[in-house]
C-alpha positions as CSV (number, residue, x, y, z in Angstrom):
1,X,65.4,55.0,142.0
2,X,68.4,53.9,139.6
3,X,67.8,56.6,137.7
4,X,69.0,59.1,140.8
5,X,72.7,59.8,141.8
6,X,74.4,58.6,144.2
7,X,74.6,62.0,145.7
8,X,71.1,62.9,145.1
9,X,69.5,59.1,146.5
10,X,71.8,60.9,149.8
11,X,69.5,63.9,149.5
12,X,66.5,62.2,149.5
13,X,67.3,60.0,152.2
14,X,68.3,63.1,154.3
15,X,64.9,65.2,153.6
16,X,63.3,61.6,155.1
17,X,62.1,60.7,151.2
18,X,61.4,56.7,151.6
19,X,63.0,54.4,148.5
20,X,61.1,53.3,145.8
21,X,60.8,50.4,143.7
22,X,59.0,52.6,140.8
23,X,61.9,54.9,138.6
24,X,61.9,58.2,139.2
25,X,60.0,59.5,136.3
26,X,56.9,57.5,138.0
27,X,57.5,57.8,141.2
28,X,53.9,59.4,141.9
29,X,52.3,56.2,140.6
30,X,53.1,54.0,143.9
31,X,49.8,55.7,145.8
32,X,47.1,53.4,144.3
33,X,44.7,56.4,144.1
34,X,46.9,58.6,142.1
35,X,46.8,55.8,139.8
36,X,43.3,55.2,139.7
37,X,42.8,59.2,139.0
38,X,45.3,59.2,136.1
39,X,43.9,56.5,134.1
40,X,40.4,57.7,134.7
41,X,41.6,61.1,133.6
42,X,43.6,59.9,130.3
43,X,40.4,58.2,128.8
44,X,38.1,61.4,129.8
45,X,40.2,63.2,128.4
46,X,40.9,61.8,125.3
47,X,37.2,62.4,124.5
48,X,37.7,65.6,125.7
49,X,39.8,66.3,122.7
50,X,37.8,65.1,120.7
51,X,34.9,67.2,121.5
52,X,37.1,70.2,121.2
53,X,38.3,69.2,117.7
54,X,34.6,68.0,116.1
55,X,33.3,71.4,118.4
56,X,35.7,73.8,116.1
57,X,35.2,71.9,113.1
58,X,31.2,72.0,113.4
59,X,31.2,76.4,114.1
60,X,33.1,76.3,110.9
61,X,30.4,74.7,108.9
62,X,27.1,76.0,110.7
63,X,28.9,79.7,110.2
64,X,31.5,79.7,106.7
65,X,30.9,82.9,105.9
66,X,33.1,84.4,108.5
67,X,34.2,81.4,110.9
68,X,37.1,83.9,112.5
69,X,34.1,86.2,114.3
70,X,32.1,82.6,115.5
71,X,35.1,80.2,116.7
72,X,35.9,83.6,118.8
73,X,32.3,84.3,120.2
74,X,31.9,80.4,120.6
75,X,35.3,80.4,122.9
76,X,34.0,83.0,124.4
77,X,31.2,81.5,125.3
78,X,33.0,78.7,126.9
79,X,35.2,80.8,129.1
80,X,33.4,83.4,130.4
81,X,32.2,81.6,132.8
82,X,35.8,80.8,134.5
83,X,36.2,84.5,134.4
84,X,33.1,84.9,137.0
85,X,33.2,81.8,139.2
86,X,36.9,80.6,139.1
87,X,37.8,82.6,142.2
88,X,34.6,81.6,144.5
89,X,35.2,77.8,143.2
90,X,38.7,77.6,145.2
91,X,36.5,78.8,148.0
92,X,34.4,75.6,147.8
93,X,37.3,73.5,147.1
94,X,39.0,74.8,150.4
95,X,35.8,73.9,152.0
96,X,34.3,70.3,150.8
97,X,35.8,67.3,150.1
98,X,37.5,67.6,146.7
99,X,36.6,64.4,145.7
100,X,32.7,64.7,145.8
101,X,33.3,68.2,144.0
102,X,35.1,66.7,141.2
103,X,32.5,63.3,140.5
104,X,30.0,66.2,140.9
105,X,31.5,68.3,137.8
106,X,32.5,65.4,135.6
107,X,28.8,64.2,135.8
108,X,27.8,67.6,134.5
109,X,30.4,67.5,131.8
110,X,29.5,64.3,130.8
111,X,25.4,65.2,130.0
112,X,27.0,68.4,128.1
113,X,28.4,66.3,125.5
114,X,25.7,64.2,125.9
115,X,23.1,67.2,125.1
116,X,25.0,67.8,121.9
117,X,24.9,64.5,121.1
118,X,21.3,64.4,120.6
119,X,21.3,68.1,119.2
120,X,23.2,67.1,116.2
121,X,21.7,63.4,115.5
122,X,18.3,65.2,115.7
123,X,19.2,67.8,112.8
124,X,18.5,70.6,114.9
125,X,21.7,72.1,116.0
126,X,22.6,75.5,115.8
127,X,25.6,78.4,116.7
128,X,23.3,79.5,119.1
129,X,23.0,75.8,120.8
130,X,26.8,75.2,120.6
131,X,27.2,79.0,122.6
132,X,25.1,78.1,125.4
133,X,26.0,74.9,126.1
134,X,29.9,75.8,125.6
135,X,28.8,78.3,128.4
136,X,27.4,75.8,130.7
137,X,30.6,73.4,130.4
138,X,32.5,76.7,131.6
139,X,30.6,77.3,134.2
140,X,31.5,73.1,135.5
141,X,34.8,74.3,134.1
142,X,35.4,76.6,136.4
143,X,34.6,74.5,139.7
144,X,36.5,71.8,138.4
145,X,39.9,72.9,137.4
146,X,41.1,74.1,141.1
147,X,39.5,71.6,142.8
148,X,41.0,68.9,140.5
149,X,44.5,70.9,140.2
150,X,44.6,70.8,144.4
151,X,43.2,67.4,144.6
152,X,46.1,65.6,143.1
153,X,48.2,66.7,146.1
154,X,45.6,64.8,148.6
155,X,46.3,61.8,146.6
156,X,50.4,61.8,147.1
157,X,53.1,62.6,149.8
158,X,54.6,66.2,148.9
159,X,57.8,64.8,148.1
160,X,56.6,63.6,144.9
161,X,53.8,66.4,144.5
162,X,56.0,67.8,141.3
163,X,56.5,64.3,139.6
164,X,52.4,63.8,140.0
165,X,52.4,67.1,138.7
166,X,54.2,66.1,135.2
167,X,52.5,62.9,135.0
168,X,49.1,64.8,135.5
169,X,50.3,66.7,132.4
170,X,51.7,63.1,130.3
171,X,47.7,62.6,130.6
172,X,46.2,65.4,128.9
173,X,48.5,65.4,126.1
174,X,48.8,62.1,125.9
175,X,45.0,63.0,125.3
176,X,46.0,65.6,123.2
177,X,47.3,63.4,121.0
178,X,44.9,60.9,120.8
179,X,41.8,62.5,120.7
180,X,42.4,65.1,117.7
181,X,43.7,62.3,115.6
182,X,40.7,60.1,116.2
183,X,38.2,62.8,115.9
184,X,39.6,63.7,112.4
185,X,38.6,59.7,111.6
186,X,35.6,59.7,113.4
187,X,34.5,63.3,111.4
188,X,34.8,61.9,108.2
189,X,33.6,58.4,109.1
190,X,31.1,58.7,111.4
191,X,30.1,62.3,111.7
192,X,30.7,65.5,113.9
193,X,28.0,64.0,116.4
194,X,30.3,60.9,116.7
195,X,33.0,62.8,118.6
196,X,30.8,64.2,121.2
197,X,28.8,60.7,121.9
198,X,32.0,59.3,122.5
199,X,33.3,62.0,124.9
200,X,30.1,62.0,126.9
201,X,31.0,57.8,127.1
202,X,34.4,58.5,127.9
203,X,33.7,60.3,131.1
204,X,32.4,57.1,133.1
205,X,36.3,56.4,133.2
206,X,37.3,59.1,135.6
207,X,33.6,58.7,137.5
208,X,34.2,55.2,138.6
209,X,37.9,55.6,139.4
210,X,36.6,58.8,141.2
211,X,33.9,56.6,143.4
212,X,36.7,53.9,144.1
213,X,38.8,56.8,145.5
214,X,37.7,57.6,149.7
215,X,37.0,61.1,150.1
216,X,39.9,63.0,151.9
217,X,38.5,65.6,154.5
218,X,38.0,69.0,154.0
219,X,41.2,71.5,153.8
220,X,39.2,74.3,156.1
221,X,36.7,73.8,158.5
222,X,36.3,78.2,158.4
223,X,32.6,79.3,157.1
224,X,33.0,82.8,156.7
225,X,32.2,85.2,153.8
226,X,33.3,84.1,150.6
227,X,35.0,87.1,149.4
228,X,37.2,87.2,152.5
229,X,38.2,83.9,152.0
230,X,38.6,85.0,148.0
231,X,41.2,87.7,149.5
232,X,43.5,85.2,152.0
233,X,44.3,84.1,148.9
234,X,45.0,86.8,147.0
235,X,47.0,88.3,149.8
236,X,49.2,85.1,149.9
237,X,49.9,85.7,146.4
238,X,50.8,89.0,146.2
239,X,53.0,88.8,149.2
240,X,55.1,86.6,147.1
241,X,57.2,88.3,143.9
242,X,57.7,84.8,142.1
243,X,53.9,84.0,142.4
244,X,52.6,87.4,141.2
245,X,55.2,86.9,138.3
246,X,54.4,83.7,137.4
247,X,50.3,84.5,137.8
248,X,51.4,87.4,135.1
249,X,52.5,85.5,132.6
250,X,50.0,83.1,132.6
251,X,47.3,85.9,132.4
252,X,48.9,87.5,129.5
253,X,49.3,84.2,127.9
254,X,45.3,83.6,128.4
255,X,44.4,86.9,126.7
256,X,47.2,86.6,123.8
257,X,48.4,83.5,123.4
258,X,46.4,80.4,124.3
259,X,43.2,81.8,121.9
260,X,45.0,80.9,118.4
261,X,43.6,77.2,119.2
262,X,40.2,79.6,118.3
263,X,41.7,80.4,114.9
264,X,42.9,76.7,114.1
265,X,39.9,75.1,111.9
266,X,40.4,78.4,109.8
267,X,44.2,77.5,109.4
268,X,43.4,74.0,108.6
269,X,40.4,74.9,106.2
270,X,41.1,78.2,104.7
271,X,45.0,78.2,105.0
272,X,46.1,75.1,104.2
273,X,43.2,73.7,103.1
274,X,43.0,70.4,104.1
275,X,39.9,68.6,106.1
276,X,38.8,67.4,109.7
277,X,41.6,64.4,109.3
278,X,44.5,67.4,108.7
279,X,43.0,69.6,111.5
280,X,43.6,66.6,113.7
281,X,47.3,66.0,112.8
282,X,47.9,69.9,113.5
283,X,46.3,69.5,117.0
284,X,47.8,66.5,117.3
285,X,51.1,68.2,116.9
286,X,50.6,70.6,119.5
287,X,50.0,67.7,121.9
288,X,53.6,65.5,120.9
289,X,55.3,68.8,121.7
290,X,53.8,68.9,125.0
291,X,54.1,65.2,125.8
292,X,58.0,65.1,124.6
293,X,57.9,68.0,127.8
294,X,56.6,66.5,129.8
295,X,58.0,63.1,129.5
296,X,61.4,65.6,130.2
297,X,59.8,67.0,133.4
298,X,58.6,63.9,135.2
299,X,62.0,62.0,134.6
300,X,64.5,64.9,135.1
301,X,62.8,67.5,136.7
302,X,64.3,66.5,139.9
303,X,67.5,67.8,138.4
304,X,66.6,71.1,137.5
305,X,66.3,74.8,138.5
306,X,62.6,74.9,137.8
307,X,62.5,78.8,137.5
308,X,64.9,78.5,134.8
309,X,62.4,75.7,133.0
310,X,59.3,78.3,133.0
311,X,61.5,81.0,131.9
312,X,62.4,79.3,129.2
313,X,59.4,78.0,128.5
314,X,57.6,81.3,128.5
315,X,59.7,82.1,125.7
316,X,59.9,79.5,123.5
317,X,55.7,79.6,123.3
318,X,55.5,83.0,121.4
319,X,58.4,82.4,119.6
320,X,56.6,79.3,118.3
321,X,53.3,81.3,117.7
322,X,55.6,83.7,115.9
323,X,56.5,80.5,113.2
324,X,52.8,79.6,113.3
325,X,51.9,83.1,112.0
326,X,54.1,83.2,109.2
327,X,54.3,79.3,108.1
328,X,54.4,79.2,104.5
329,X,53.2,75.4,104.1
330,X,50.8,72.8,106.0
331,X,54.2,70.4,107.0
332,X,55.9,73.8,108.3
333,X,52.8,74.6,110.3
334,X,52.8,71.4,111.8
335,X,56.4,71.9,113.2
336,X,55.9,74.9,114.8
337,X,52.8,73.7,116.3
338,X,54.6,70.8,117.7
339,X,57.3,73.9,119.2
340,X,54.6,75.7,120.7
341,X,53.4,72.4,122.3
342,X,56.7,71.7,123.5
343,X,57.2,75.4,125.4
344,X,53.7,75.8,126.7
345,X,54.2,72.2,128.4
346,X,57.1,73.2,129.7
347,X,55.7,76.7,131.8
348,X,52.5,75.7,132.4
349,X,53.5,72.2,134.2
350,X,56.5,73.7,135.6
351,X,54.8,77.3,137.1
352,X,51.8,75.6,138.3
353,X,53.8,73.0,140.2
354,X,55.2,75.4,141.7
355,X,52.4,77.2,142.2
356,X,50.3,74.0,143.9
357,X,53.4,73.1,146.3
358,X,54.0,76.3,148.0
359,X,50.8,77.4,149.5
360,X,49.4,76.0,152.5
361,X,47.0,73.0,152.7
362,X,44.1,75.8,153.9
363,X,44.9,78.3,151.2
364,X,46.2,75.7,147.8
365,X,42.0,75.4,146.2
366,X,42.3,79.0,146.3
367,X,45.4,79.4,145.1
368,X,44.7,76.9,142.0
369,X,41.8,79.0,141.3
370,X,43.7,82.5,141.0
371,X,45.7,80.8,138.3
372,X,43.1,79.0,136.9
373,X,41.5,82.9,136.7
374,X,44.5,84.3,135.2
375,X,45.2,81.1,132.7
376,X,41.1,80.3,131.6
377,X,39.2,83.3,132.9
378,X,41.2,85.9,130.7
379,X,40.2,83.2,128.1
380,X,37.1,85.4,127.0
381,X,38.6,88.3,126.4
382,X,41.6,86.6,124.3
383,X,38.8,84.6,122.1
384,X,36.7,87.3,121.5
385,X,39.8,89.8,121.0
386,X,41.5,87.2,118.1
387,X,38.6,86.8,116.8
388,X,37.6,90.1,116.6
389,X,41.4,91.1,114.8
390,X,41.3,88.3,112.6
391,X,37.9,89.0,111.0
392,X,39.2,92.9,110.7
393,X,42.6,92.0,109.3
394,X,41.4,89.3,107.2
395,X,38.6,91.7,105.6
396,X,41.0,94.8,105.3
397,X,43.5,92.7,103.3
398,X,41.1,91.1,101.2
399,X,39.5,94.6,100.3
400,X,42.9,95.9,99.3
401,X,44.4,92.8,97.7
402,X,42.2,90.2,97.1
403,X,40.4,87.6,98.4
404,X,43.5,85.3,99.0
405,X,44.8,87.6,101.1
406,X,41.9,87.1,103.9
407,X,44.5,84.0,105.2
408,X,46.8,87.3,106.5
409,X,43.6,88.0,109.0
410,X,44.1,84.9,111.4
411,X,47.5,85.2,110.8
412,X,48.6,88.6,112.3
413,X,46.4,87.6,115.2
414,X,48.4,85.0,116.3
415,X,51.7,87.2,115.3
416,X,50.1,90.2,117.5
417,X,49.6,87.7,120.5
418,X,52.8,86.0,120.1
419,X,54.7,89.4,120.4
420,X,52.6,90.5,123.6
421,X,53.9,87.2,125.4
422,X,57.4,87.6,124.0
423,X,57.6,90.9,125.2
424,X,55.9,89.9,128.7
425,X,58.5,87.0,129.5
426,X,61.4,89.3,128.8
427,X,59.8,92.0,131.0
428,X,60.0,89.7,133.9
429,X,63.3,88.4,133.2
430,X,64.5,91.4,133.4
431,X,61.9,92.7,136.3
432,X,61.7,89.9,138.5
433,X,65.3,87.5,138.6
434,X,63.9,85.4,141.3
435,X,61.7,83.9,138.6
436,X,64.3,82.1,136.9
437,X,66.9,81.4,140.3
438,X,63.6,79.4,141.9
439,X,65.1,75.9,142.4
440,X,61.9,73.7,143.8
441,X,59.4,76.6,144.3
442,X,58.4,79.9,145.2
């Protein structure tokens, strides 16, 4: 723990937090099974990336003549499902043993990539394929995300529950990294289908560590009606002002924000015009932003006022959307990209560690699946509503000056959504002070 003060290895020692021989920014890593999980996770989700890279890039050939409408109505696809079963999912978390839940969904994930695998080596593959199966990977979506999200605090004391947190969050963009800059390769090497044969590999990773792991016991042994359970939760939320503020943010985020990913292959293609390789590199940005935060987090989060990291946060996202929309060259695009990365790390690992530390054991699957509701349920509407105003901008433009000017289509989408979460962050600055006084949680 060199990396502590003096007066804060005191603090530690008084709250009953054991020493360490790992540093602080990896403290989470001396509980063998948190270990096991993360590396399991890292390579699943590495292919992960990769899927979601060649899965963009292929929309954007099966449908050129207007990829805005299709990447929308694809990620649409893939969300709506999280909108409809996110909130019964924390039920079932509460309720089994996460562990079993969690092999059970990465299987399933697994023989979705594997499905379009086969689709696109057997010539067949069409938008229609690519929609339903997007749907049915929601659908495992939405039962995995709060029962993986609540899991991680079964495999580490609470002590270093923020720390795991962070780390949790190195992995998927050190993933994020990875995995778009590889799939750009393996597009133009090996083919779209490449990308998804090796995600579908990638997921025996995280289902061996998964079956070395025991099974912890159930949070609740209560079998009542789902939809009362659904409500414990919601009533703990709204009974706390920091939660229902931080649950807003991410919601309006999910509708206006988090889509433009949607809208990326047509910035790459049509914008900037460069191929699979330079869609990569922008993705790729994204995810050094987010690493570079949360590299930040897990070694001096300790240290900080974490309401003032997700306020901030919350702010520097839009106003890196903001750059995105307006970026008059490929190179400048890439570093606001690597902004956005870099403030969306920072509230989203911040606000849901606080989130997954202050609820009860009984109530935290629940809780995870509110905000993973708010954050990947609203995701429908957002990708159908970007898509929707990008095809419209980007035909009234060209109509009234030209063809080039279809490029100003995706691009006030992402200004119109960056402005919505501008304006909510300052709303609850100014609303809701707690927000940005929380210290270690709610």
């Amino acid at each position: 723990m060199a990396d502590l003060t003096r007066e804060e290895e005191l603090a530690l020692a008084e709250a009953g937090v054991p020493k360490s021989r790992w540093p602080v920014a990896l403290r989470a890593f001396r509980h063998r099974d948190f270990g096991l999980f993360w590396i399991g996770m890292l390579v699943s989700v590495m292919g992960t990336w990769m899927q979601t890279i060649a899965q963009g890039w292929l929309v954007l050939h099966l449908r050129p003549e207007n990829p805005s409408f299709y990447l929308g109505l694809v990620g649409m696809c893939g969300t709506l499902p999280m909108l409809l079963f996110t909130l019964p999912a924390g039920v079932v978390a509460d309720r089994v043993r996460k562990r079993n839940l969690v092999l059970l969904t990465q299987t399933l994930a697994m023989l979705q990539a594997f499905a379009l695998a086969i689709l696109i080596y057997a010539g067949v593959v069409r938008v229609w394929h690519v929609m339903v199966l997007a749907a049915c990977l929601g659908a495992i979506n939405a039962f995995d995300m709060p029962t993986r999200q609540a899991m991680t605090l079964e495999l580490v004391t609470r002590e270093d529950a923020i720390n795991a947190v962070s780390i949790n969050s190195s992995a998927f963009n050190m993933g994020r990294i990875v995995g778009p800059a590889v799939a750009g390769v393996i597009i133009m090497k090996a083919g779209i289908a490449g990308c998804f044969l090796i995600n579908a590999l990638s997921f025996l990773a995280i289902i061996v560590a998964l079956a070395v792991i025991p099974a912890r016991p159930a949070a609740t042994k209560r079998r009542g009606q789902v939809w009362e359970d659904v409500a414990e939760g919601v009533r703990w939320a709204r009974r706390q002002p920091v939660a229902r503020a931080l649950l807003l943010l991410t919601a309006v985020s999910g509708i206006f924000a988090m889509p433009y990913t949607t809208l990326m292959p047509v910035f790459a293609s049509n914008i900037f015009h460069t191929d699979a390789r330079g869609y990569g590199l922008l993705m790729l940005s994204v995810g050094v932003g987010a690493l570079c935060a949360a590299a930040l987090l897990a070694s001096t989060g300790h240290r900080w006022r974490l309401g003032s990291a997700a306020t901030l946060g919350s702010i520097f996202f839009p106003l890196g959307l903001l750059g995105l929309s307006c970026a008059p060259t490929y190179l400048t695009a890439m570093g606001t990209l690597f902004l956005i990365g870099l403030g969306l790390m920072t509230f989203n690992a911040v606000s849901n560690s606080m989130l997954q530390t202050a609820p009860p054991d009984a109530l935290r699957g629940r809780v995870m699946s509110l905000r993973a509701f708010v954050f990947a349920g609203m995701s429908p509407i957002g990708a159908f509503q970007i898509g929707v105003v990008a095809s419209g901008l980007g035909h009234a433009a060209a109509r009234r000056f030209g063809p080039d000017a279809a490029q100003y289509g995706p691009r006030g989408a992402v200004a119109i959504g960056a402005v919505m979460c501008l304006l909510a962050a300052l709303l609850v600055l100014w609303r809701v002070p707690r927000v940005r006084k929380s210290k270690h949680g709610l």
